[in-house]
N, C-alpha and C positions, 0 to 999 in steps of 0.2 A: 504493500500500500504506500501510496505517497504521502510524507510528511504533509503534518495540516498546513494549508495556503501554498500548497500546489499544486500541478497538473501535470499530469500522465499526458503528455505531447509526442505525438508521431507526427514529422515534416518529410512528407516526400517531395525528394528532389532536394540534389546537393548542389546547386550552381550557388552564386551569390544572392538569389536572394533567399533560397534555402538557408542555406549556412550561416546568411546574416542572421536571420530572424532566428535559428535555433540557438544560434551564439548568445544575442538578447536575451531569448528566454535563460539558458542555463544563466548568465549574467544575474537574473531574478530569482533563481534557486528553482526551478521546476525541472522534471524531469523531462528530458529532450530523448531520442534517437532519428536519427536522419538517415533517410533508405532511400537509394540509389546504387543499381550497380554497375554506373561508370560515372562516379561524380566528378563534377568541376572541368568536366570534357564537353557540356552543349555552348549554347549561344555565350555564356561569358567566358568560357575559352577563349572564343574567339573575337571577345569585344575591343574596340580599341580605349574603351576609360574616357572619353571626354566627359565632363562635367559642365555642360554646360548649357543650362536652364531656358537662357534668353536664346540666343542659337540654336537651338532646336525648336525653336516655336517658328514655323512656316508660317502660322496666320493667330490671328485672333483666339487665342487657348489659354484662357486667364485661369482656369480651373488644374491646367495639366504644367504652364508656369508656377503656377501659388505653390504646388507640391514639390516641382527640380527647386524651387529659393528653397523652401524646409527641409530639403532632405541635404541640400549643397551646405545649409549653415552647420549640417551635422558632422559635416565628411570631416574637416580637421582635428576632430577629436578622438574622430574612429579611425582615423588612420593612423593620429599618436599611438590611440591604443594599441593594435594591430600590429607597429612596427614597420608600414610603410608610407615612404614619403609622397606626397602631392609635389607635383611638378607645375609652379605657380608665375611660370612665365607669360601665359595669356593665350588666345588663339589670334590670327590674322583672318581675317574674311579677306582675298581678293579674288578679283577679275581680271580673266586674260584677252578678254576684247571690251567694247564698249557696252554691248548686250548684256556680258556678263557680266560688266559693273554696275549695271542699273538692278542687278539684283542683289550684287550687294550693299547697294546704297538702299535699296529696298528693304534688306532685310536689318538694318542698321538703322533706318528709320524705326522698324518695328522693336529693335531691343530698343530705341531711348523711350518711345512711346511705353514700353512697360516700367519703366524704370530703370533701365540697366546702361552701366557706363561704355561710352563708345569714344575711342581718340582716333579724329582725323588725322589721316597722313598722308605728305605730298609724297611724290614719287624717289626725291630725294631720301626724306626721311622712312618711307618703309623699305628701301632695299636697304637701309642704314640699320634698321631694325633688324632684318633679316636679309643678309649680301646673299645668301643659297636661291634667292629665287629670280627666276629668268627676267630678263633685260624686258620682252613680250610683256609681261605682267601688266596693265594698265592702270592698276591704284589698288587699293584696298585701306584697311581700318582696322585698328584693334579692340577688340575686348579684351581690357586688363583681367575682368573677374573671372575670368571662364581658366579654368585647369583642367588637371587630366591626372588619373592617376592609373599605375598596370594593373591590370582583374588579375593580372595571372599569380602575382608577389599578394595580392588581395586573398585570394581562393587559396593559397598555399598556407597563410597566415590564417586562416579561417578552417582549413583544415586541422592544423595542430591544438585544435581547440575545441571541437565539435567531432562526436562518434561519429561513424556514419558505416552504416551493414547493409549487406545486399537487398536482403529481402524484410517485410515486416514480423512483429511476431505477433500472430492472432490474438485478437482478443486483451492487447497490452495497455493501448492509449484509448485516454479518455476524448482526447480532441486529436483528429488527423487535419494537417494544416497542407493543401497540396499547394507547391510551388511548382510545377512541373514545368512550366515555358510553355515554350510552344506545344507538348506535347499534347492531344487533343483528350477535354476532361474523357475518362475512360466511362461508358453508359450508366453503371453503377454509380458511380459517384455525380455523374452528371444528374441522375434519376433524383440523390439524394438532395443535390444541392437545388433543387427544382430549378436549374437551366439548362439549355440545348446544349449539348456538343461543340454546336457551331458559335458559341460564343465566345472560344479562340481558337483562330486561325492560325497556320503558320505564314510568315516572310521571309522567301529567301534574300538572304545576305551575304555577298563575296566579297572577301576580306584576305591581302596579303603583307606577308612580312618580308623584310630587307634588310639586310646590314650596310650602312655606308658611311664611306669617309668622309661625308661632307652631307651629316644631316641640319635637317632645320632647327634653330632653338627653340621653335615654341611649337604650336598645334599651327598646322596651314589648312586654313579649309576653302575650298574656293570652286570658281564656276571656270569650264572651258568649253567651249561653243555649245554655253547651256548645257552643261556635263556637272551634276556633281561630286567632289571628292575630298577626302581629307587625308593628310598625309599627319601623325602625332608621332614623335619621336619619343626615343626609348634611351634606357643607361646602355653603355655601352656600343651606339653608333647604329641600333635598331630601330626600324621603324616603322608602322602601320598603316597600312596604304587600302583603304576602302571609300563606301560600302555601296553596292551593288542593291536595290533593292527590289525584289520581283515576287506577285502572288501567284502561286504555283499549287498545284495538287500533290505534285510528286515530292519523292525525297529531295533533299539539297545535295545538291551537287557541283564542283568547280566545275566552268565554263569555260571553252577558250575564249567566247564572246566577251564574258566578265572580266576576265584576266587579261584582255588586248586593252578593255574599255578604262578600266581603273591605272592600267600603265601606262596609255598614250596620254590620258589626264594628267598623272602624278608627274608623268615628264619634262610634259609642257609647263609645268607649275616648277616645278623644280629639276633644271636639268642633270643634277649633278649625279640624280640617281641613275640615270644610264651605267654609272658603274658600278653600283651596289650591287651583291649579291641575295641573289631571292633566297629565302631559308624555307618560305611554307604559306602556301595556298590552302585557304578555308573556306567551305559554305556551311550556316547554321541557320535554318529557324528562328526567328523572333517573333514572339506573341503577339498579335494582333487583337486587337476586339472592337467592337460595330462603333463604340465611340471615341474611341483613342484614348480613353483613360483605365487605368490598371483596375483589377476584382484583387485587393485588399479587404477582407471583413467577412462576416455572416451570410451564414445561407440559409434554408429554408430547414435545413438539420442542424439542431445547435452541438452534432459531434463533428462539422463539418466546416474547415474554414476555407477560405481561397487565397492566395497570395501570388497572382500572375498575373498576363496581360498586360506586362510591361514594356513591348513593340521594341520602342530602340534606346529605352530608358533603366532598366534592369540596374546596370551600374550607377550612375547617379541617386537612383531611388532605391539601393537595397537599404541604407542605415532607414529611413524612416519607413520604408515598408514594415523591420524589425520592429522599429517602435507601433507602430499603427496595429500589428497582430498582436505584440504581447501587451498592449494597452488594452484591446480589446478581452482578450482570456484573462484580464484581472478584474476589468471595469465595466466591462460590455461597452464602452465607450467605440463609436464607427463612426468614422469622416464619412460623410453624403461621397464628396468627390469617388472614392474607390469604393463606395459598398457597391458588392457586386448584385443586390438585391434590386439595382434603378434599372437593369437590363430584361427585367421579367416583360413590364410592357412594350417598351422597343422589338424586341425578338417576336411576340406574339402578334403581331400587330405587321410584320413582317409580310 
């Protein structure tokens, strides 16, 4: 039996936000076991770690913003803990023709309109910021706030911390908390949670790694003839060159299409990588759901929680997902934003 003011917790799925939120709970003295039997090998394997809130908002998403600011004011303290560092030199948004700087003047419009800090730069001064990017470049801007931190030094650090066994043991936990990703909820549990199946999809995503002598200092995220890509560097002369983003029915799989598309981009953006060496080609699954916000919280079974459907946000949002579930398994306390309980009428109504 569990000590009084705990909980018998089974979290399936070991990525980060598995492992975050079982790390949380043990943190609060409950009993945890995390089942997976290839953990820390799906979509945050393979993620590149930007953090960054304002930048990811493509349009008007004040609901899916509010949560990357809460969960990014967390990240420095979890990462103290954890033992890994943020790399807090900023990202660059540029464009390599005029088109594709009216979207990043576009999208730089929309971080100040949220609140978030943006420094113009003349041409002088952002190849002064950053000399690795081609002469072609047409301008771009920085966001100071925006960091990045590696899932992979994350999930290893989260491993030594948290059990995690192949399979479950019958009959053990009082609350099973699925983080599975992209994997699609399995019928039973779907049945139990009273939503469809289809209320996460997967997206494929192609993502490659480099070593080279002449990477970027900071995140390079940018547009080429209307292409997007981001290139985030790593310790040691590494660096992460995606993401490819397409919905498919089938498994994920590397593409030569993907892999020509992300390279002529990352190129044209920075030439230097012509001499890098490729170390590893990825495709993974990320969680999709009908309204782009994550199923954090309660379901229609109160032995049944949800914590997935985090698309391209997983890393950013695992520390407050952690808090958002074991808040929840103390206090019943559920943010409107992630209760996955707003999606019953949506889906039916279908």
């Amino acid at each position: 039996m569990s000590a009084p003011g705990t909980t018998r917790v089974e979290v399936l799925g070991a990525g980060i936000v598995g492992l975050s939120l079982a790390e949380e709970l043990l943190r609060r003295g409950h009993d945890v076991r995390v089942i997976d039997p290839a953990p820390a090998r799906g979509a945050s394997w393979a993620a590149a770690g930007m953090l960054t809130p304002a930048a990811e908002v493509w349009h008007d998403e004040p609901a899916l913003l509010d949560l990357g600011r809460r969960s990014l004011a967390l990240w420095p303290a979890y990462a103290e803990r954890l033992g890994v560092a943020l790399r807090l030199e900023g990202t660059l948004l540029v464009g390599r023709d005029a088109a594709d700087l009216q979207e990043v003047e576009r999208q730089a419009a929309l971080v100040r309109r949220l609140g978030g800090r943006v420094e113009e730069l003349d041409p002088r001064g952002l190849r002064g910021l950053e000399p690795t990017l081609s002469g072609r470049v047409l301008g771009g801007v920085l966001l100071p706030d925006d960091p990045s931190i590696d899932p992979r030094r994350v999930l290893a650090a989260l491993l030594e911390r948290v059990p995690v066994q192949p399979v479950p043991t019958p009959g053990w936990a009082e609350v099973t908390v699925l983080a599975t990703g992209a994997t699609p909820l399995p019928a039973a549990y779907a049945e139990r949670a009273g939503l469809p199946p289809g209320c996460v999809r997967g997206v494929r995503g192609e993502v490659l790694r480099a070593r080279s002598d002449d990477p970027p200092a900071r995140t390079v995220r940018g547009w080429v003839r209307g292409r997007a890509v981001y290139v985030v560097p790593r310790a040691g002369g590494e660096v992460v060159i995606g993401a490819t983003s397409e919905e498919h029915d089938s498994p994920p799989v590397v593409t030569l299409g993907g892999v020509h598309a992300l390279l002529e981009a990352a190129r044209e953006l920075l030439p230097g990588l012509d001499r890098a060496e490729l170390l590893e080609a990825l495709a993974r699954d990320r969680p999709g759901t009908p309204d782009g916000l994550p199923l954090v919280g309660p379901t229609r079974d109160p032995g049944l929680v949800l914590a997935t459907g985090h698309f391209r946000h997983g890393v950013l949002l695992a520390p407050l997902t952690a808090e958002l579930v074991a808040d929840h398994l103390e206090t019943g306390r559920v943010d409107p934003a992630t209760d996955p309980r707003r999606l019953r009428p949506l889906l039916e109504n279908r």
